[in-house]
VEXDREN-2710 file (C-alpha; in Angstrom, 1 decimal):
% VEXDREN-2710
k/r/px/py/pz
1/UNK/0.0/0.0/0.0
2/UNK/2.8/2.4/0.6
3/UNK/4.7/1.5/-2.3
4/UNK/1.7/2.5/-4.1
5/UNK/1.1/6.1/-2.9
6/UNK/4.9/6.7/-3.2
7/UNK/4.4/5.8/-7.1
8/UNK/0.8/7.7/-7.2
9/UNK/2.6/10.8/-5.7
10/UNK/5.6/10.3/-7.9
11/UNK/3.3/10.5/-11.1
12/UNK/1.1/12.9/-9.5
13/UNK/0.9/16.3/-11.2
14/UNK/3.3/19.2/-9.9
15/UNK/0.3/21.2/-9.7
16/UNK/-1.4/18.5/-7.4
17/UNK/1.6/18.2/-5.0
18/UNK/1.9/22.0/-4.8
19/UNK/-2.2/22.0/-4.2
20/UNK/-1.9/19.5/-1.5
21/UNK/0.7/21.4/0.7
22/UNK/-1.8/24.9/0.2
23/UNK/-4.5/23.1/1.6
24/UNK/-2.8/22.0/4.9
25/UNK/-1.0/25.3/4.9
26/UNK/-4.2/27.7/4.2
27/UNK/-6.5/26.7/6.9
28/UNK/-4.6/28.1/9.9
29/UNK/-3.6/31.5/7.3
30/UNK/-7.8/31.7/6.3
31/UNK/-8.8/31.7/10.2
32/UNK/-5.9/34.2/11.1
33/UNK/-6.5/36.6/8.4
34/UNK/-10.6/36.7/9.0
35/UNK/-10.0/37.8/12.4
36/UNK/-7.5/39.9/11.8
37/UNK/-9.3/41.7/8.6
38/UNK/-12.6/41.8/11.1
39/UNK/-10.8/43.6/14.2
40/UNK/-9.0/45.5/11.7
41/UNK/-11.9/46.9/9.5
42/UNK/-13.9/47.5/13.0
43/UNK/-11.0/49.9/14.4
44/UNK/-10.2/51.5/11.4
45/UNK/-14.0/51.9/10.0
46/UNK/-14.6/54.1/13.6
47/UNK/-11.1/55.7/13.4
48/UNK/-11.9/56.4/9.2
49/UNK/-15.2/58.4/10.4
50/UNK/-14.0/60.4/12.8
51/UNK/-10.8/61.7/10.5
52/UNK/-13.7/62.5/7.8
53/UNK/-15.5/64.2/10.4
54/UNK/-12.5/66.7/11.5
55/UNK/-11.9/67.2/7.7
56/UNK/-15.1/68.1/7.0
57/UNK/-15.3/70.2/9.8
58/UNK/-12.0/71.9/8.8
59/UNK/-13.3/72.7/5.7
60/UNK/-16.4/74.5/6.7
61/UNK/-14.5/76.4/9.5
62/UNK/-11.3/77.8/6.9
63/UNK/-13.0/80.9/5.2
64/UNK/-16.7/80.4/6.1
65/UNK/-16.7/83.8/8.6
66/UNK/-14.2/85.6/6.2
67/UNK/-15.7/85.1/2.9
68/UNK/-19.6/85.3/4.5
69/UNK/-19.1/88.5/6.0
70/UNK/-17.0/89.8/2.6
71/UNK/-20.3/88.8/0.4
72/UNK/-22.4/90.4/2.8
73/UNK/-20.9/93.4/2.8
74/UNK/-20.4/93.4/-1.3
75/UNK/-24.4/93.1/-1.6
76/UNK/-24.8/96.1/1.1
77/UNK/-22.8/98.7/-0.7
78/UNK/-23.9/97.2/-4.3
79/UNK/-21.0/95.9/-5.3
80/UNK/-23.0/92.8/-6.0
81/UNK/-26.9/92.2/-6.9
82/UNK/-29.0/90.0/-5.6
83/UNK/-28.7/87.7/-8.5
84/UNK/-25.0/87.9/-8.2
85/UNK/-24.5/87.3/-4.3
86/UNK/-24.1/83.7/-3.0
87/UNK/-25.4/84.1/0.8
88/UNK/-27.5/81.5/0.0
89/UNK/-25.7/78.8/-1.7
90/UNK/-22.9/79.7/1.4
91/UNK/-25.4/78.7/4.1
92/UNK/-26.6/75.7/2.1
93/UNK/-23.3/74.1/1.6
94/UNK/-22.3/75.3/5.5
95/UNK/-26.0/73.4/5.8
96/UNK/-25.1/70.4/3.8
97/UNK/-21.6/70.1/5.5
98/UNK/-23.1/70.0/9.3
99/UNK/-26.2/67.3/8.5
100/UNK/-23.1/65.5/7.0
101/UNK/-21.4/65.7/10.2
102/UNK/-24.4/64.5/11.7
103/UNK/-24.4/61.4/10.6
104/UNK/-20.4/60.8/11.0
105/UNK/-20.3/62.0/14.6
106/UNK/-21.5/59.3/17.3
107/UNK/-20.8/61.8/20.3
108/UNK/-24.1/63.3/22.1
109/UNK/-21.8/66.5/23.3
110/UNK/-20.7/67.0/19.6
111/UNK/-24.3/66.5/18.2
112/UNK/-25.4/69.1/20.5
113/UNK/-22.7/71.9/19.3
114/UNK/-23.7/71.1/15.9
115/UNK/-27.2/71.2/16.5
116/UNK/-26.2/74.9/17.6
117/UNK/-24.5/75.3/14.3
118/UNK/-27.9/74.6/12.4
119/UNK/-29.5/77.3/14.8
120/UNK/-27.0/79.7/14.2
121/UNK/-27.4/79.2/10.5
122/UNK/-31.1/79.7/10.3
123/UNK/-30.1/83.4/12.3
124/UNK/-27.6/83.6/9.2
125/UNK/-30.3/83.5/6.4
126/UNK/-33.1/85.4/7.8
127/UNK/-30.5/88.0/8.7
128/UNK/-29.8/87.9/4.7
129/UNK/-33.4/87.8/4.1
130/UNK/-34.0/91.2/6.1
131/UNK/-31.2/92.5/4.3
132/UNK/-32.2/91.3/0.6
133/UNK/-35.7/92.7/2.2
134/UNK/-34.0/96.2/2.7
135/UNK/-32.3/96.5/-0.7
136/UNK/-35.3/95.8/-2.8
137/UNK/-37.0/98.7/-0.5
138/UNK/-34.7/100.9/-1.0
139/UNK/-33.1/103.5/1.3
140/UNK/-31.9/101.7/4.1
141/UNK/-28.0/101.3/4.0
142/UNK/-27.7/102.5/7.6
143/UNK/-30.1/99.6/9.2
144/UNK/-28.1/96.7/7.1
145/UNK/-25.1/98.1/7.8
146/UNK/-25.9/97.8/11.7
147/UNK/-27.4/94.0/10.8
148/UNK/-24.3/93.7/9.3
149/UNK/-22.4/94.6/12.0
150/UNK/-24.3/93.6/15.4
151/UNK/-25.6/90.4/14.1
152/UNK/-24.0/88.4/11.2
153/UNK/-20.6/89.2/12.1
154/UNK/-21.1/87.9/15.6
155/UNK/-23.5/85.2/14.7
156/UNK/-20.7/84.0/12.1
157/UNK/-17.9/84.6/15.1
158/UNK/-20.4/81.5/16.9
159/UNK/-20.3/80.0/14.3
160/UNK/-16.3/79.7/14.1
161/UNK/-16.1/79.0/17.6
162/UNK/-18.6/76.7/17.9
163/UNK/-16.7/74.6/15.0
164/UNK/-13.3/75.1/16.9
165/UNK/-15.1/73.4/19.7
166/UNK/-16.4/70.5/17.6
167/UNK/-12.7/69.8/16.1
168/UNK/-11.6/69.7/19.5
169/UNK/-13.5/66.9/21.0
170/UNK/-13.3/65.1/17.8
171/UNK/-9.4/65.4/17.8
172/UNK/-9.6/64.1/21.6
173/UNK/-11.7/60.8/20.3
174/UNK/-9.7/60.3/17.9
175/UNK/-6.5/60.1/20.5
176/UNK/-8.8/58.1/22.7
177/UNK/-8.7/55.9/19.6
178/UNK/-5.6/56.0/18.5
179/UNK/-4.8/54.7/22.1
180/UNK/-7.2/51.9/22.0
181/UNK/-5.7/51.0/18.4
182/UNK/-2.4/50.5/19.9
183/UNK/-3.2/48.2/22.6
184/UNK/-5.0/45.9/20.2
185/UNK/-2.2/46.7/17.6
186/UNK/0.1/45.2/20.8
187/UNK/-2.5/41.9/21.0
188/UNK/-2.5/41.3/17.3
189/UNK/1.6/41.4/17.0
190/UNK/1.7/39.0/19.3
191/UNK/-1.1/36.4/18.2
192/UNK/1.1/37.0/14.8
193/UNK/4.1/36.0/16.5
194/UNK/2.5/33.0/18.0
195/UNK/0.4/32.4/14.6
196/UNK/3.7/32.5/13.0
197/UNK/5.7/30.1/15.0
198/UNK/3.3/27.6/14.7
199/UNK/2.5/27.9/10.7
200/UNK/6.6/28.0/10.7
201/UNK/6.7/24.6/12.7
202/UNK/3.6/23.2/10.2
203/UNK/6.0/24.0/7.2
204/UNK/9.3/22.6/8.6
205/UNK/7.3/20.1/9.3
206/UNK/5.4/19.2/5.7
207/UNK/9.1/19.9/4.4
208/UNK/10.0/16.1/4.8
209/UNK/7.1/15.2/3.1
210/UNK/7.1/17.5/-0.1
211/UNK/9.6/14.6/-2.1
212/UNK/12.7/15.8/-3.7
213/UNK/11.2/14.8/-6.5
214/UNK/9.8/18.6/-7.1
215/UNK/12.8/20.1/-6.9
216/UNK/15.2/17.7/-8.8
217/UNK/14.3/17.9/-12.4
218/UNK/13.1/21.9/-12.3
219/UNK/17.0/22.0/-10.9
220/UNK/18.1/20.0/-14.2
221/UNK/15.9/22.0/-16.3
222/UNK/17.3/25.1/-14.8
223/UNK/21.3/23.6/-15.7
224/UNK/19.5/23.1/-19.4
225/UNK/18.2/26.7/-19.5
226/UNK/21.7/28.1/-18.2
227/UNK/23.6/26.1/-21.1
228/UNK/21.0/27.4/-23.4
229/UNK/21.3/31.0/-21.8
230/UNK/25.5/30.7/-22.2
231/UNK/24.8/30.2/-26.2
232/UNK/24.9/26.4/-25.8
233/UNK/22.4/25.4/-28.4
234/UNK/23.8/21.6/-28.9
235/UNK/22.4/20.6/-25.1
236/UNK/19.0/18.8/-24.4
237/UNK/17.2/17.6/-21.7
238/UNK/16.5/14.7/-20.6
239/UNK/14.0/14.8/-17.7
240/UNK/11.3/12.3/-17.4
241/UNK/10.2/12.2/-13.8
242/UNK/6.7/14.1/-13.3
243/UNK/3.3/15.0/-15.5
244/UNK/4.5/19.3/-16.3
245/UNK/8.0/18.6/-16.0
246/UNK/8.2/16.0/-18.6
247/UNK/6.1/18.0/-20.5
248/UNK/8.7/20.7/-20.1
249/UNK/11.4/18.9/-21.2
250/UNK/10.1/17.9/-24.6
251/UNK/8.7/21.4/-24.8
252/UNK/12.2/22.8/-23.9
253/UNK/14.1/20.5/-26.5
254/UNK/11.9/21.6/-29.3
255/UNK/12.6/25.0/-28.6
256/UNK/15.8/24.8/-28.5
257/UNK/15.7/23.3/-31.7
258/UNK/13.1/26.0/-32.6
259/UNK/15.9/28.6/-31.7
260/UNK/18.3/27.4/-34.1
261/UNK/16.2/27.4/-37.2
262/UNK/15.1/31.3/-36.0
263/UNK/18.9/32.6/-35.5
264/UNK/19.9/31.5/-39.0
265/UNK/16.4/33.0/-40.1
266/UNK/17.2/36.2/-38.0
267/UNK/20.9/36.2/-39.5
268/UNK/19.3/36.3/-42.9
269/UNK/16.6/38.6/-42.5
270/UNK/18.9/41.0/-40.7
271/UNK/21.7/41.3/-43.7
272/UNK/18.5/41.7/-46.0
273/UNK/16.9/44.7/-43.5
274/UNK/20.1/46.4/-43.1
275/UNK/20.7/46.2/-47.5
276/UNK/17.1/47.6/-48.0
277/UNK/17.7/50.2/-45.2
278/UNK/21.0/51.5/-46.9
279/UNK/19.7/50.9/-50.6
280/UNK/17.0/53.9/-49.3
281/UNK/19.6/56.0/-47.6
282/UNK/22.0/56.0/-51.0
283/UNK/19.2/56.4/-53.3
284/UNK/18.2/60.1/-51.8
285/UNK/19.8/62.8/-53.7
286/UNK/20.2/65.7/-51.9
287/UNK/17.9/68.2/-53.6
288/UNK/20.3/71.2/-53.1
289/UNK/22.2/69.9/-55.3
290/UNK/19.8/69.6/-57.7
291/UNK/18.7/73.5/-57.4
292/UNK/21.8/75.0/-57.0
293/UNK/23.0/73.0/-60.8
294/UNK/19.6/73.8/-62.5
295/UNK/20.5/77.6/-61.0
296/UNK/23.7/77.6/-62.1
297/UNK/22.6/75.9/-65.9
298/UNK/20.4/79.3/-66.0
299/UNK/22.3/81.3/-65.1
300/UNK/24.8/79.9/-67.7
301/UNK/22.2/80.4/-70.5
302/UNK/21.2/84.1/-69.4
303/UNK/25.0/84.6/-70.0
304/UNK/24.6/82.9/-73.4
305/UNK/27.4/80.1/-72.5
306/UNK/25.3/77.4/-74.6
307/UNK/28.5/75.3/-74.6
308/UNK/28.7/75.0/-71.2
309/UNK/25.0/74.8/-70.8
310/UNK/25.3/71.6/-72.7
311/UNK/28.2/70.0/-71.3
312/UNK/26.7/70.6/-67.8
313/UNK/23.1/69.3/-68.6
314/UNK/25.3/66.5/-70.1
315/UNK/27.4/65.9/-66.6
316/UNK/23.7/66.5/-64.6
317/UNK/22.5/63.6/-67.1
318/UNK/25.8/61.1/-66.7
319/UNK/25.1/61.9/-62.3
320/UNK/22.0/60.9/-62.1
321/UNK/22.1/57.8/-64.6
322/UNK/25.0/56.6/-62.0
323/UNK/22.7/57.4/-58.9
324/UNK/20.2/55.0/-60.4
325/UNK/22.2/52.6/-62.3
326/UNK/18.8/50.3/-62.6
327/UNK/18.9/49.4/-59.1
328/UNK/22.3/48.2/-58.9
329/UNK/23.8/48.6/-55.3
330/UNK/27.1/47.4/-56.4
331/UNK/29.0/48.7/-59.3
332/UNK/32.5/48.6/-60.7
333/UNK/35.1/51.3/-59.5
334/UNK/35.1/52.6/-63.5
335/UNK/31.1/53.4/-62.7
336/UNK/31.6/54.9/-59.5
337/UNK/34.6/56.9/-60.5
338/UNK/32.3/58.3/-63.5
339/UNK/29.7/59.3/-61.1
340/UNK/32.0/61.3/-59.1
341/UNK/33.6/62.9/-62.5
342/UNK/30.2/64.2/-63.4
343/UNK/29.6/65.7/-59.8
344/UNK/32.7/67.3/-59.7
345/UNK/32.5/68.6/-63.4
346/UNK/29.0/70.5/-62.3
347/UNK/30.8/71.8/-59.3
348/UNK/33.9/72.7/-61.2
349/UNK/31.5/75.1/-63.4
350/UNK/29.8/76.5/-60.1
351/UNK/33.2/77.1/-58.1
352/UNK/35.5/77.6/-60.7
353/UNK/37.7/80.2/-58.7
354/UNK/38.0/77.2/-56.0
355/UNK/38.3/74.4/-57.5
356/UNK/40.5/71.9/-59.3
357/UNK/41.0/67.8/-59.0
358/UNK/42.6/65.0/-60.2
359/UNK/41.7/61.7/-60.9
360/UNK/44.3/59.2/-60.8
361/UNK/43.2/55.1/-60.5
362/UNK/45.4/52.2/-62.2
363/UNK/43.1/50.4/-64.8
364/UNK/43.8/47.3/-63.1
365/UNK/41.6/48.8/-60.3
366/UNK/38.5/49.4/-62.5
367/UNK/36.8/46.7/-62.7
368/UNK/37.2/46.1/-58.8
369/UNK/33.6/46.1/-56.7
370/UNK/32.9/49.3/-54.4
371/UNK/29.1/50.0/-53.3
372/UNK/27.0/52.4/-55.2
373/UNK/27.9/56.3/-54.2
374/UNK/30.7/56.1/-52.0
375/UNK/33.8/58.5/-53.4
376/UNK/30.8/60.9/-54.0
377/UNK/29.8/61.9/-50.4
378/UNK/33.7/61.8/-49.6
379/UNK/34.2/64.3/-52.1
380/UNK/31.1/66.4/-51.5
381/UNK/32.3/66.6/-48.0
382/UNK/36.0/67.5/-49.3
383/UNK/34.4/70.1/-50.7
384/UNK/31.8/71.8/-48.5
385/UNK/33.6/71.4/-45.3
386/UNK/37.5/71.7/-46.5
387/UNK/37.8/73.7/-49.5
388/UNK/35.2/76.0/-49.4
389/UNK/36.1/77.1/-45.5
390/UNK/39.9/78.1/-47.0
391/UNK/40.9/80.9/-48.4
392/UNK/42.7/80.7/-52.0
393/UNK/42.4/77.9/-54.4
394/UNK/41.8/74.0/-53.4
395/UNK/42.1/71.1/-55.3
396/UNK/40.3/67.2/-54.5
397/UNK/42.8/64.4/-55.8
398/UNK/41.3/60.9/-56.4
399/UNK/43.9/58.4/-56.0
400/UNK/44.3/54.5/-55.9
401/UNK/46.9/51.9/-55.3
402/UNK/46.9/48.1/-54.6
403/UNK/48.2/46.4/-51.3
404/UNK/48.1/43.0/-49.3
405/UNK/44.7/44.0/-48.1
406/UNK/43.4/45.1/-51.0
407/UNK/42.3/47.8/-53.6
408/UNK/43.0/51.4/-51.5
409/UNK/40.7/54.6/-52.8
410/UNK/42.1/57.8/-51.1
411/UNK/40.0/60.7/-51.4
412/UNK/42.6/63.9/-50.2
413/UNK/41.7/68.0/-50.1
414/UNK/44.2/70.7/-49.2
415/UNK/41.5/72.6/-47.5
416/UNK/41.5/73.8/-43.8
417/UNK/41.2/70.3/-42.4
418/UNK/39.9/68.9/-39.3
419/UNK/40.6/69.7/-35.8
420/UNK/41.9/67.0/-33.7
421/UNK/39.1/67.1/-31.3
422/UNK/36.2/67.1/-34.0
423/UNK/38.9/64.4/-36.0
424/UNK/38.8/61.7/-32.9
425/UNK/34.5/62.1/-32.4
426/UNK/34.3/61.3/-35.7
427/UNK/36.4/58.7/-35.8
428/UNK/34.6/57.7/-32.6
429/UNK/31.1/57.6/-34.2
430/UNK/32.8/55.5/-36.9
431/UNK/34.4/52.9/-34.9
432/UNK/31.7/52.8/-32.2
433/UNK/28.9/53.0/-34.5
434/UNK/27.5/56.5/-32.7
435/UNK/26.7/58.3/-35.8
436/UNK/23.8/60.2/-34.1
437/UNK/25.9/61.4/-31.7
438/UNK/28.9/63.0/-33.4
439/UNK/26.4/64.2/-36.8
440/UNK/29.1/61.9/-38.6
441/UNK/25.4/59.2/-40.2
442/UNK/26.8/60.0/-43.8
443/UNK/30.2/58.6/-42.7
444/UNK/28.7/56.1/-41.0
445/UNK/26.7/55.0/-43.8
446/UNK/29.6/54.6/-46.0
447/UNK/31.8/52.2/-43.8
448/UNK/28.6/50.7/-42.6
449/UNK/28.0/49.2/-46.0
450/UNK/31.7/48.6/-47.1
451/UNK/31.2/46.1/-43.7
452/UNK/28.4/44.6/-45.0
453/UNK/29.6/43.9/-48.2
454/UNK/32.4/42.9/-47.2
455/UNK/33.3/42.1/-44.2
456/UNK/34.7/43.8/-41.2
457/UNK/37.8/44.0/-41.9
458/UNK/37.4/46.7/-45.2
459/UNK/35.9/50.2/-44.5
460/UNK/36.8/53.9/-44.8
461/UNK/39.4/56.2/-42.0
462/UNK/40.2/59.5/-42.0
463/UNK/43.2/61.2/-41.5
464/UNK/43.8/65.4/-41.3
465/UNK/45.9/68.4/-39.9
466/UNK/43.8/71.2/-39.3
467/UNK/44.9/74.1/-42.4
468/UNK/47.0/71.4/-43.9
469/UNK/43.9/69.2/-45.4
470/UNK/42.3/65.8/-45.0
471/UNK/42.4/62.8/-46.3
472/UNK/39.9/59.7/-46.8
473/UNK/40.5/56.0/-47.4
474/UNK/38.5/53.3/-48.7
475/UNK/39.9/50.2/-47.8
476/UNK/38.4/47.6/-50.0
477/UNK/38.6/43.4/-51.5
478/UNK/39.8/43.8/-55.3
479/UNK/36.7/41.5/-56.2
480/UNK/35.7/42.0/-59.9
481/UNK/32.0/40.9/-60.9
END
């Protein structure tokens, strides 16, 4: 017989074991708490109306003499109108507060001072009465001034006090109270103690007879999860003992197996987000650009410069044919190097005073694979933030050579440079991948998709000496399509 229950509790549910173990426990807890929560609700239901009672209170007494006797006096010398003066909506909320008092109160001495509250009241409105009486009549300023004087203002005086009075003996119940609250606060702490030392003995107690056998395979699955957690994907469980936790087991295996298949989906999906997200960052143009050539190609032709006119609609054409290049995210170096030969031609023709370059890339270079406008923003930015902020003439050189690593694109300006402070952020938004932070995202972008490309290893740097110039590499495979 006992060999049986030990293999009934053994296959028993964890849920059924746990249940068990409540039951015994919750009795003694359910009996405790009910007369505690009854004793407690008790106290703190008589303590609860006699706090609303003084707060009430309090708020009838703060400005009730001050403001009554200011309205008063505003009707008397017609600073108000009847229609405008709120005597009466004053003594029907002071009404309204004091039968609510009524019924919160449960001492006869404070019943009685409010019942001389309601009296004094009643005085208060047929005093306003005889006064609203005398303004209709006419005439009579002196007589409701001396109401005004010899009767509101000291019926409204009683009426403080009398309130003062009430918050008193309500404050001195309430201590009475408090005092009462504290001895039984004294009796429950210890009937807690002893409840507590005996539920503590019940649960030491049930402790030898709550079988390892809940504790054991959750502790295995809980070695599983760690592996799992540590990037251990090749573990699996093999817990068998128990309804839930055998369950869990299998459950746990196939997800394991679950989170293989979704990291190699994730790996994929990822490459293919990050593509799409810097296929729509390339493919904006900036339209500045665009307005300041179609300005310039106008103002050529106002000049009557049709040659130039032509050849720089031509070099506007050859740009944005490269931007697009029919979707293409990767081209050769030969089509990315005519890209950035028609960008600098248009801004050759608008800064012509400024502005020279060279472009100077071995063939054997040509065909190599570089992504979609890269040289370009190097050599807008060679521009617009080295040449143009120097004095005198600047020139952009394009250069390339071939090394162990690779195919190396330099993109070098003799303008006023970079200061080293400004030089190591950006080369800290590039290496740390904080573009937001240093207002470096079109660098970013750049080495961000050399990396993706290509691998980690390739990307751009950038080298200057503030009023000496700057220079950018591209570091990339010599891969040809």
């Amino acid at each position: 017989m006992r060999k049986k229950l030990e293999q009934l509790y053994q296959s028993s549910a964890l849920a059924t074991k746990i249940r068990y173990s409540y039951i015994i426990l919750m009795v003694p807890i359910i009996v405790f708490l009910i007369f505690c929560f009854y004793n407690l609700y008790a106290s703190n239901r008589r303590y609860e109306d006699m706090i609303n009672s003084v707060v009430s209170a309090s708020q009838f007494n703060l400005d009730f003499k001050k403001d009554f006797d200011y309205e008063t006096y505003l009707l008397i010398v017609g600073n108000k109108t009847l229609e405008e003066s709120n005597l009466n909506d004053m003594i029907k909320e002071a009404s309204d507060i004091v039968m609510g008092l009524e019924k919160l109160t449960d001492s006869p001495r404070n019943s009685s001072y409010l019942a001389s509250v309601k009296k004094y009241l009643t005085n208060l409105e047929n005093y306003s009465v005889r006064i609203e009486e005398n303004l209709i009549e006419g005439n009579k300023y002196e007589e409701n001034i001396e109401i005004w004087e010899n009767d509101i203002q000291i019926v409204t005086s009683l009426v403080q006090e009398t309130i003062f009075q009430y918050i008193y003996y309500e404050l001195r119940d309430i201590q009475a109270s408090r005092t009462e609250y504290q001895a039984f606060f004294m009796d429950m702490l210890k009937f807690s103690g002893i409840a507590f030392v005996g539920i503590l003995l019940m649960l030491i107690f049930l402790s030898y007879f709550i079988p390892l056998s809940i504790i054991r395979p959750i502790k295995r699955l809980g070695e599983v999860t760690d592996q799992v957690a540590k990037g251990n994907l090749s573990i699996r469980s093999d817990v068998k003992t128990g309804a839930e936790v055998g369950m869990l087991s299998e459950s746990l295996n196939s997800m394991i197996d679950k989170i293989n298949e979704l990291l190699e989906q994730v790996k994929v999906e990822q490459i293919q987000l990050r593509k799409a997200e810097f296929e729509l960052l390339q493919s904006q143009i900036n339209p500045h650009f665009l307005y300041n050539t179609l300005d310039a190609i106008i103002w050529l032709a106002e000049a009557g410069e049709q040659k130039k006119v032509v050849n720089m609609v031509g070099s506007l054409s050859d740009f944005f044919r490269a931007s697009l290049n029919q979707g293409k995210d990767i081209v050769s170096l030969k089509e990315e190097l005519n890209h950035v030969r028609s960008y600098l031609e248009i801004q050759q023709v608008r800064y012509q005073d400024i502005l020279q370059y060279e472009i100077n890339i071995p063939r054997e270079l040509e065909q190599c694979l570089i992504p979609k406008i890269t040289i370009q923003p190097l050599v807008e930015n060679a521009l617009y933030h080295g040449i143009k902020n120097k004095r005198g003439q600047g020139k952009i050189i394009i250069s390339g050579s071939k090394d162990s690593e690779g195919a190396v694109i330099q993109v070098f300006d003799n303008g006023i440079g970079i200061k080293e402070e400004r030089l190591n952020e950006i080369i800290k938004g590039i290496t740390n991948k904080t573009p937001t932070e240093n207002g470096i995202y079109g660098l970013y972008n750049i080495n961000e998709r050399i990396r993706l490309n290509f691998g980690e290893k390739y990307g751009i740097s950038i080298e200057s000496r503030y009023s000496e110039g700057t220079k950018a590499k591209i570091l990339l495979p010599c891969k040809e399509d």
